[in-house]
VOSEDREN-151666 format. One record per residue (C-alpha): x, z, y; residue number from 0. Coordinates in steps of 0.25 Angstrom, whole numbers. Example, Ala and Ser with C-alpha at 12.3 -4.5 7.8 and 13.67 -1.06 7.14 Angstrom:
<atoms>
xx;zz;yy;resi
49;31;-18;0
55;29;-4;1
</atoms>
This chain:
<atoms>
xx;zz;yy;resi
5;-255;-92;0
3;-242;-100;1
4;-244;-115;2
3;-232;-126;3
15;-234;-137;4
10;-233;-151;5
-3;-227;-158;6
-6;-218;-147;7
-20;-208;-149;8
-30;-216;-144;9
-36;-214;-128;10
-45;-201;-129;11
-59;-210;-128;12
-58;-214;-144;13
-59;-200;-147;14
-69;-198;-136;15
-79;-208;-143;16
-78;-204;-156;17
-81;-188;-151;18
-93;-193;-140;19
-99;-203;-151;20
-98;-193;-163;21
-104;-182;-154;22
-116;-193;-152;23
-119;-196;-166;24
-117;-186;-172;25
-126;-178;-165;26
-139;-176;-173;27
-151;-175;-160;28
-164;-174;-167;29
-171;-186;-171;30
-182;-190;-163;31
-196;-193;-171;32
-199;-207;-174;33
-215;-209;-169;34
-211;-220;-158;35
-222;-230;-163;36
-219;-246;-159;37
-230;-255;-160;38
-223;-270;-162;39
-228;-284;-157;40
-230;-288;-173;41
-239;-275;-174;42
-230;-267;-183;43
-229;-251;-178;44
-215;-246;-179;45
-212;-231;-180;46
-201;-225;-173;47
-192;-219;-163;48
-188;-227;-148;49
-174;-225;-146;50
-174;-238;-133;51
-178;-252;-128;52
-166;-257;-121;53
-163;-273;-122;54
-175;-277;-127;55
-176;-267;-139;56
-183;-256;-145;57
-172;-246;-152;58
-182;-240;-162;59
-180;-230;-173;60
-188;-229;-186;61
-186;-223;-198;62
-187;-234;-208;63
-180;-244;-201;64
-170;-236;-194;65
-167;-240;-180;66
-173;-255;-176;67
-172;-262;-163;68
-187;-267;-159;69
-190;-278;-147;70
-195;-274;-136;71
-205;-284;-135;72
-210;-283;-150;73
-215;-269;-147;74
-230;-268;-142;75
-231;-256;-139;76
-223;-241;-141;77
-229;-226;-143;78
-220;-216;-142;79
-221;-201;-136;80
-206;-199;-132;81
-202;-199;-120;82
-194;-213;-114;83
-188;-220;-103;84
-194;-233;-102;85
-187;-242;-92;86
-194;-256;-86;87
-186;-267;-80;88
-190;-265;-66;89
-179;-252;-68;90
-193;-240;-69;91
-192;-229;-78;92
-204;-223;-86;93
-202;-209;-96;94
-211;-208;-104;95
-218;-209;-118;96
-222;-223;-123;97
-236;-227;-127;98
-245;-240;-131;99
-252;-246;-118;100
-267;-250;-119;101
-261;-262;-108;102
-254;-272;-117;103
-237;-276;-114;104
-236;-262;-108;105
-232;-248;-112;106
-235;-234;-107;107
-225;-224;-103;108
-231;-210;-103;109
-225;-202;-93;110
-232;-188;-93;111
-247;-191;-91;112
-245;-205;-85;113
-244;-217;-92;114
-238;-230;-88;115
-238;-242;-93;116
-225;-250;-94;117
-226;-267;-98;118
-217;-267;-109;119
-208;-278;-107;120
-205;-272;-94;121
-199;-260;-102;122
-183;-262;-105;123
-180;-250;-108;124
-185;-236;-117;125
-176;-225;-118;126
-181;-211;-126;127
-178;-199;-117;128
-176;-188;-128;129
-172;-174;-127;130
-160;-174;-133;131
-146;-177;-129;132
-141;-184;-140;133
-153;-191;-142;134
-151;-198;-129;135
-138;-206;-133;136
-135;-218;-136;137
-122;-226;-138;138
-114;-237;-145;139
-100;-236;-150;140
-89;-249;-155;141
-76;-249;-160;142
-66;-261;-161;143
-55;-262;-171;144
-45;-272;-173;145
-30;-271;-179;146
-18;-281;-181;147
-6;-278;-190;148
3;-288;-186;149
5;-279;-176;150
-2;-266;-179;151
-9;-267;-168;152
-25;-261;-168;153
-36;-264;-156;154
-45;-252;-154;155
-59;-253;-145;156
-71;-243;-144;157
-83;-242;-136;158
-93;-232;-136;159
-106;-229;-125;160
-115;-217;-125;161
-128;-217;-118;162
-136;-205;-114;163
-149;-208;-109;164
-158;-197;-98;165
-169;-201;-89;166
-166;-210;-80;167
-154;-210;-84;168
-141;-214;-93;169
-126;-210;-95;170
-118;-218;-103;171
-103;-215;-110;172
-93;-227;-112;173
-81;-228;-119;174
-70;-241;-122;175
-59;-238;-128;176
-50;-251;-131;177
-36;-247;-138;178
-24;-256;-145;179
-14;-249;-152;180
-1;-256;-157;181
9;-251;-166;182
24;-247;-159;183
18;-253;-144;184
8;-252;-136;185
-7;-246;-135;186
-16;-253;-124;187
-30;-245;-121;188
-41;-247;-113;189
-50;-236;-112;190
-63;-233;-103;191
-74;-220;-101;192
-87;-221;-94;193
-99;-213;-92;194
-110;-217;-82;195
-124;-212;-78;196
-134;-220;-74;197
-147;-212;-68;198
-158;-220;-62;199
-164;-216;-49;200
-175;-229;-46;201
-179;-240;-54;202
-167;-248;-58;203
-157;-239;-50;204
-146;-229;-54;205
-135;-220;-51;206
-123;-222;-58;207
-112;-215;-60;208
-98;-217;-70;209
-87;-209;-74;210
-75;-216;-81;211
-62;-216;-87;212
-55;-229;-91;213
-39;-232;-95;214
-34;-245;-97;215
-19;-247;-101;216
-21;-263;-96;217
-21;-261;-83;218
-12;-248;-83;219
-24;-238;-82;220
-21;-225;-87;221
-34;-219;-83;222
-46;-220;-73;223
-57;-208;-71;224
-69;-214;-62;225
-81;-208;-58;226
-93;-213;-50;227
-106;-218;-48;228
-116;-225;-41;229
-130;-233;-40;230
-134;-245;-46;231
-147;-254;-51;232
-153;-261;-63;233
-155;-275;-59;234
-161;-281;-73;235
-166;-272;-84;236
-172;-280;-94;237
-173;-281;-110;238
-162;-291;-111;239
-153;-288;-98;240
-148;-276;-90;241
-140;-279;-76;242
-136;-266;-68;243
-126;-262;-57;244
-123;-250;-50;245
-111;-247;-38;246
-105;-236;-34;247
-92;-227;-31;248
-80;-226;-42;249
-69;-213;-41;250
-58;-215;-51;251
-45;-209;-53;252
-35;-219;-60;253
-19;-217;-65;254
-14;-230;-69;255
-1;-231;-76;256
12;-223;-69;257
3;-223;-56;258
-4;-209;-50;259
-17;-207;-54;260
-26;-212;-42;261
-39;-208;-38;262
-49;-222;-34;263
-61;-222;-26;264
-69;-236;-30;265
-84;-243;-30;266
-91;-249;-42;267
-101;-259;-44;268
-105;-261;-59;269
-113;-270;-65;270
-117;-271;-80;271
-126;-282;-88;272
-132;-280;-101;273
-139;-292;-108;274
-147;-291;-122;275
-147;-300;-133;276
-160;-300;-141;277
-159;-304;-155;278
-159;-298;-168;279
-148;-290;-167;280
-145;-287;-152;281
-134;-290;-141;282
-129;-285;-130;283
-121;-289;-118;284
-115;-281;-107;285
-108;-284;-96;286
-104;-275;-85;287
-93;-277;-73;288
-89;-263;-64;289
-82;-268;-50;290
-75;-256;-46;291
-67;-259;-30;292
-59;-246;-25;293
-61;-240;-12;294
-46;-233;-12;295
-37;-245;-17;296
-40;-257;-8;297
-44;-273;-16;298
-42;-264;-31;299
-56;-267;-38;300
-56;-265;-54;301
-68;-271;-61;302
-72;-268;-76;303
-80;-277;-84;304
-88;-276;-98;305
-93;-288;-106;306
-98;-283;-119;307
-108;-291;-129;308
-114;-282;-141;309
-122;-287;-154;310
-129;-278;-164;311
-124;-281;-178;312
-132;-271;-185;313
-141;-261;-181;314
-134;-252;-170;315
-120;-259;-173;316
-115;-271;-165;317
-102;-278;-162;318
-96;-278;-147;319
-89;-288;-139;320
-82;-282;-127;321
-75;-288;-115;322
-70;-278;-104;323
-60;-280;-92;324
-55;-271;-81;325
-49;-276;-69;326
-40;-270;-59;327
-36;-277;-47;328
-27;-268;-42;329
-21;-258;-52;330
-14;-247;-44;331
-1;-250;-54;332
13;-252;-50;333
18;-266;-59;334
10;-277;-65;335
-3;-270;-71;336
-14;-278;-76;337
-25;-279;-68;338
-35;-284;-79;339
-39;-280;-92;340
-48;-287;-102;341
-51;-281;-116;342
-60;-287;-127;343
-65;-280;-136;344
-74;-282;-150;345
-82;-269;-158;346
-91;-264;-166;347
-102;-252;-164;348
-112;-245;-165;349
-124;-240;-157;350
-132;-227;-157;351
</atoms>
């Protein structure tokens, strides 16, 4: 099994977060005028800028209040003149502006010179299309810190996730970083990259396609490049639960420790489930398993799983529970190698 001696530098992807986050905020794009107008079931109007309904819940910007989360259904009605992605449960699409409807329970969604009317609750998600790149992004970043002195030894865990949203479709960057550093012996880390694209070509279907890099020092990997992609389907979309899954074909070239590097060919079928908790401050869990069988080694199938809960403390800051395992069943390693590794992890962040 590979092990670092001593207080190595860290794997490149800290530095790699901390570069890709600062560029993220501290770009400056051009605030966007707040003259969205929400008109709430109590009768109050409310002032302001949409940034999304996903889960349930109006993102809504205002000036005196700052940034406030709104229920979906508490709003009677929306006026706005941007331009928006508004997503229905059956998986349709509509860009559009937003504006009152004379029918009561719906919206309308101008799209040009057409107008269609929407029923509200059938909405579960409203995206702003803007112009600008970086007002298009929108992310979350955590950190986990723990030390012991008895044996100078310190536990490090980040995760970070940047999403850039187009028509039609959405590219996501992930990064996990799990590190323990121990003084005079050994350094473990488990490290993982990912970038997918999701672009949607018919109500509740998409094209996928990933590109990742993973190393973990558990099970003797010293570092995979995959590439590939794939179709896939929505099968719930709703206010409270998202269920998705989407195969397809996975090329990877992997060197595991004192072995060649080796080039694989495999398929993939991978299946995420997200479930929302309404209540005065929001949860989340999400779970999502990737079975990954190789065409070039026969019986070797790796699986990766994520189980992860996440409760807002604050506005924008939340506290994360994380529980990830990777399975081998056939490591192309000479010895004993582990052929499981389970890692559990605690955080705190932030969300922009």
């Amino acid at each position: 099994m590979r092990r670092t001696p001593g207080y190595r530098a860290l794997l490149p992807i800290g530095p790699l977060t901390v570069c890709l986050f600062g560029i993220a905020l501290c770009a400056s794009p051009a605030q966007a005028q707040k003259t969205d107008v929400l008109v709430l079931s109590n009768g109050d109007h409310v002032t302001g800028e949409i940034k999304e309904l996903t889960r349930g819940k109006v993102r809504f910007k205002t000036d005196p209040m700052g940034t406030v989360y709104i229920k979906w259904q508490e709003i009677v009605s929306i006026t706005s003149d941007k331009v928006f992605e508004v997503e229905l449960e059956s998986g349709q699409k509509f860009f559009g502006s937003i504006q009152p409807s004379s029918e009561s329970g719906q919206d309308e969604i101008v799209t040009g010179k057409t107008l269609v009317g929407l029923r509200h609750l059938a909405v579960v998600r409203v995206s702003p299309i803007k112009d600008s790149f970086w007002s298009r992004l929108d992310g979350s970043i955590d950190l986990g810190l723990s030390f012991l002195q008895q044996n100078t030894q310190f536990d490090y865990n980040l995760g970070a996730e940047v999403k850039y949203r187009a028509e039609n479709s959405r590219t996501s960057l992930k990064i996990s970083s799990i590190i323990r550093l121990q003084n005079e012996t050994e350094t473990t880390n488990r490290q993982a990259l990912t970038v997918a694209h999701v672009q949607s070509f018919a109500p509740k279907w998409f094209w996928a396609g990933l590109g990742a890099f993973d190393a973990n020092a558990e099970l003797s990997l010293d570092g995979r490049a995959s590439a590939g992609g794939g179709a896939g389907r929505w099968f719930v979309q709703t206010n409270k639960i998202n269920l998705l899954s989407w195969g397809g074909i996975l090329y990877a070239h992997e060197k595991f420790e004192d072995q060649e590097g080796d080039n694989v060919l495999n398929g993939i079928v991978a299946t995420m489930f997200d479930f929302f908790i309404d209540a005065d401050r929001s949860s989340d869990i999400h779970a999502s398993v990737d079975i990954i069988p190789s065409f070039t080694q026969s019986g070797r199938v790796r699986i990766e799983s994520t189980l992860e809960g996440r409760h807002e403390f604050f506005k924008d800051f939340f506290f994360k529970l994380s529980l990830l395992n990777s399975f081998d069943s056939k490591p192309p390693t000479e010895g004993e190698t582990n052929k499981n590794d389970l890692a559990l992890t605690t955080s705190l962040g932030w969300s922009f």
